[in-house]
VEXMI-102381 format. One record per residue: residue in three letters; z, x, y of N, C-alpha, C, O, CB in turn. Coordinates in steps of 0.001 Angstrom, whole numbers, padded with zeros to 6 digits, always signed. Glycine has a CB too. Example, Ala and Ser with C-alpha at 12.3 -4.5 7.8 and 13.67 -1.06 7.14 Angstrom:
% VEXMI-102381
ALA+007800+013190-005690+007800+012300-004500+007800+013200-003300+008465+014236-003319+009046+011308-004473/SER+007080+012850-002250+007140+013670-001060+007870+012900+000030+008039+013409+001138+005725+014084-000598/
END
This chain:
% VEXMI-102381
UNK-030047+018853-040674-030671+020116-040996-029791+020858-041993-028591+021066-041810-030908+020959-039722/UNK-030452+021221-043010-029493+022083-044191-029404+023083-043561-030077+023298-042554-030000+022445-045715/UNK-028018+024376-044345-027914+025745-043721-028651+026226-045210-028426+025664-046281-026094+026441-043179/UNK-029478+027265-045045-029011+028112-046457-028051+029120-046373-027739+029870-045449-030134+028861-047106/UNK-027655+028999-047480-026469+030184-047759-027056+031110-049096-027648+030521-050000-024705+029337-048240/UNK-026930+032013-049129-026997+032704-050168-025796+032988-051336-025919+033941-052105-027385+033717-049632/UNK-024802+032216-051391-023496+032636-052309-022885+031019-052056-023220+030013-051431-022283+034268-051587/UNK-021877+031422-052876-021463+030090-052994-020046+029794-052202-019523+028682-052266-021359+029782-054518/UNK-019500+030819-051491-018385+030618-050850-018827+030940-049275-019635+031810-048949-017208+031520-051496/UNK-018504+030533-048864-018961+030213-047020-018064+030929-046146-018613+031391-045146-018773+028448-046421/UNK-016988+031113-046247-015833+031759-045588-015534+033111-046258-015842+033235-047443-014568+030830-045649/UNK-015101+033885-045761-014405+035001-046320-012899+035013-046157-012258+035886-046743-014933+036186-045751/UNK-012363+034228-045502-010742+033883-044974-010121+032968-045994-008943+033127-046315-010644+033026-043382/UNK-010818+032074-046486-009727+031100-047448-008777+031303-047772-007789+030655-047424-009919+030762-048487/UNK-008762+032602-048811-007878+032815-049807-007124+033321-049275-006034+032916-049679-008143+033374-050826/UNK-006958+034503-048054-005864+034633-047367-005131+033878-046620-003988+034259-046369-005999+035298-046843/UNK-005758+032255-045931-005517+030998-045645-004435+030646-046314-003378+030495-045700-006513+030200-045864/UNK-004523+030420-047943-003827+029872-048373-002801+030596-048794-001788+029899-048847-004303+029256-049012/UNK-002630+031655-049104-001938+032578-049197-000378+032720-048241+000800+032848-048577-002910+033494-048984/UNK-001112+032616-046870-000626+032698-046125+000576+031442-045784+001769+031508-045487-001562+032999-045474/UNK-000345+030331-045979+000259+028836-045960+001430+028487-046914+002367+027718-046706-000866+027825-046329/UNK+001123+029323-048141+002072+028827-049221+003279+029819-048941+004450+029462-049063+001416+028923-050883/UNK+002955+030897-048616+004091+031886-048432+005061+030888-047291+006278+030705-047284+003447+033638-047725/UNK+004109+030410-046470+005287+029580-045464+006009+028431-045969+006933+027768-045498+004647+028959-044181/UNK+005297+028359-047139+005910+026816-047514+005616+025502-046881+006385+024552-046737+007274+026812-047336/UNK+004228+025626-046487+003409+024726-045374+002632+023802-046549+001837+024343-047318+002148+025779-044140/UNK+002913+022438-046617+001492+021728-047566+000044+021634-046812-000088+021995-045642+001831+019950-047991/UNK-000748+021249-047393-002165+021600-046674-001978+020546-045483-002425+020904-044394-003757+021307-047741/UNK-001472+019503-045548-000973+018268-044767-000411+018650-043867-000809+018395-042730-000172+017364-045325/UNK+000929+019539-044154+001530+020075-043154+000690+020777-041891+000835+020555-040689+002341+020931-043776/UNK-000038+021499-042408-001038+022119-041530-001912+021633-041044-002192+022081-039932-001559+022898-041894/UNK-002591+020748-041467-003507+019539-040551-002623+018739-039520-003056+018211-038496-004205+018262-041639/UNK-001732+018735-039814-000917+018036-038795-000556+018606-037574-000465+018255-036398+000185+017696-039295/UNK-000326+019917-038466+000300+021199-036784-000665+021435-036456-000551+021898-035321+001165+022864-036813/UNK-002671+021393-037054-002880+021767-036053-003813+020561-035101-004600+020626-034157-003404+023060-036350/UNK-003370+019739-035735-003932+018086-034643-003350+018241-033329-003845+018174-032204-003201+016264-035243/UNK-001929+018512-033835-000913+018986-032514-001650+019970-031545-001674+019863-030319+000553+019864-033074/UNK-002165+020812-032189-003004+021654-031071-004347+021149-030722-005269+021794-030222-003254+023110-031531/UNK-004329+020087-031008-005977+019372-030890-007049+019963-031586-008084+020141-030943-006582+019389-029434/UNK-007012+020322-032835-007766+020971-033707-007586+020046-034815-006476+019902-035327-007402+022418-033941/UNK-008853+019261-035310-008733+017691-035716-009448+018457-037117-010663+018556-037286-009741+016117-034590/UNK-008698+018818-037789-009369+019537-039510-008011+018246-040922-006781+018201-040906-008597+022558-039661/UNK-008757+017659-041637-007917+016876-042275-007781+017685-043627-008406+018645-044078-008430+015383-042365/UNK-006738+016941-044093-006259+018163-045176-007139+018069-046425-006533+018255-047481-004561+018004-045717/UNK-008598+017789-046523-009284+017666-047543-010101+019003-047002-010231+020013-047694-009988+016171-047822/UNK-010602+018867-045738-010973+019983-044897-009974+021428-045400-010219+021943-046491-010688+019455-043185/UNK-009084+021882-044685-008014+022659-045370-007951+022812-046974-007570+023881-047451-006775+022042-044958/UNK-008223+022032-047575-008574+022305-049214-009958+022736-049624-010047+023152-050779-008371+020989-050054/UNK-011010+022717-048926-012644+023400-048752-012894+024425-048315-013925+025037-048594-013507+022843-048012/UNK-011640+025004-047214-011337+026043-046446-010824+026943-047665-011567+027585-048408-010301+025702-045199/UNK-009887+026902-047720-009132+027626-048627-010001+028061-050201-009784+029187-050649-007798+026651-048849/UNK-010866+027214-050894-011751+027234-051658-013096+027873-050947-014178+027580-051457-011818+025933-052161/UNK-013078+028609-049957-014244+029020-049671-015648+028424-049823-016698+029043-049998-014210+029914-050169/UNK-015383+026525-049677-016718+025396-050013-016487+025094-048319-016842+023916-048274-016427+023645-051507/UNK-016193+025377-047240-016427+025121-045970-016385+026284-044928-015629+027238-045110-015567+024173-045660/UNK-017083+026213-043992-016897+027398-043160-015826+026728-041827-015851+025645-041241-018618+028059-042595/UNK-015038+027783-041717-014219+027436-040021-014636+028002-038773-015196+029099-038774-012715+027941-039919/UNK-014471+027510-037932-014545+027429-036474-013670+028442-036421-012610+028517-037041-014198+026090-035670/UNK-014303+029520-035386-013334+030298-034446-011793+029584-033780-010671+030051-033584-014310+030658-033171/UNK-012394+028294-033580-010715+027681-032993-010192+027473-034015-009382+028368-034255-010481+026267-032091/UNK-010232+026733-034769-009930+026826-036284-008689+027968-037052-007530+027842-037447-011398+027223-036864/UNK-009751+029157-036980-009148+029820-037668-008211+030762-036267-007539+031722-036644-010231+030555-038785/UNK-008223+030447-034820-007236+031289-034249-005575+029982-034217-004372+030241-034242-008023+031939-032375/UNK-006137+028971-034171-005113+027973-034103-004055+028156-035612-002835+028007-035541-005974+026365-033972/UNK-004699+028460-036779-004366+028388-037919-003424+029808-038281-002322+029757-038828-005646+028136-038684/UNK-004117+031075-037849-003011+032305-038000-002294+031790-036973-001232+032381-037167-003461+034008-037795/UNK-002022+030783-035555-000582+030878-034586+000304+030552-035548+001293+031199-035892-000375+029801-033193/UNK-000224+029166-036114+000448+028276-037095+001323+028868-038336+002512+028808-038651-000625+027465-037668/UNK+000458+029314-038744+000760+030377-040092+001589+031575-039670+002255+032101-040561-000720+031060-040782/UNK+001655+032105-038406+002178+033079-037437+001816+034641-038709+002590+035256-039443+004275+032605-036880/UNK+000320+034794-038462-000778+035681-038964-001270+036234-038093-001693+035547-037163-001749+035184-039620/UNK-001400+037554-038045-002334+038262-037459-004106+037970-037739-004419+038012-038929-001890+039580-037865/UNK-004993+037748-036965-006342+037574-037333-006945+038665-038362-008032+038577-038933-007120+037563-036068/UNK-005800+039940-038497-006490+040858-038990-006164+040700-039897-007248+040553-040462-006526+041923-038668/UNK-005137+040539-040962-004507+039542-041939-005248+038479-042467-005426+038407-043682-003451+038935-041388/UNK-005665+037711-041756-006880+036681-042450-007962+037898-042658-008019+038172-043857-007602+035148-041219/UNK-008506+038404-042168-009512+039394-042485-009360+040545-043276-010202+041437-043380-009923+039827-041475/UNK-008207+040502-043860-007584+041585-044698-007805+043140-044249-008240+043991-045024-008152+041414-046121/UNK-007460+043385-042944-007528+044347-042519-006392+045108-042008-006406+046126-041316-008280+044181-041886/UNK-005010+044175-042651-003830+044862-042222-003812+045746-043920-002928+046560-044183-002269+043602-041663/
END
């Protein structure tokens, strides 16, 4: 079943995603890895669709990803 979307970016978090990731000095790899560790199975091509706002994330997803990133959720949401 297709979704429609109306725009072309799916997420509103990416860019603070990556933002966030590079400030840590995390590769996108790195982060698929830490968060397999948490049983959150996203591969780092995933994490590169994320960040490009071409995939949407999961609530687990994106709470596993600010522990990782050690982000406030409000921070991904640009509300700090």
């Amino acid at each position: 079943m297709k979704r429609i979307i109306d725009t072309e970016n799916v997420n509103i978090i990416g860019a603070k995603i990556k933002e966030a990731r590079e400030k840590s000095g995390m590769s996108q790899k790195q982060l698929s890895e830490k968060l397999e560790l948490m049983a959150v199975y996203t591969c780092r091509g995933s994490i590169s669709r994320i960040e490009n706002g071409k995939r949407a994330v999961t609530d687990i997803e994106i709470d596993a990803i600010s522990k990782i990133l050690d982000v406030s959720l409000n921070y991904l949401f640009d509300r700090e």
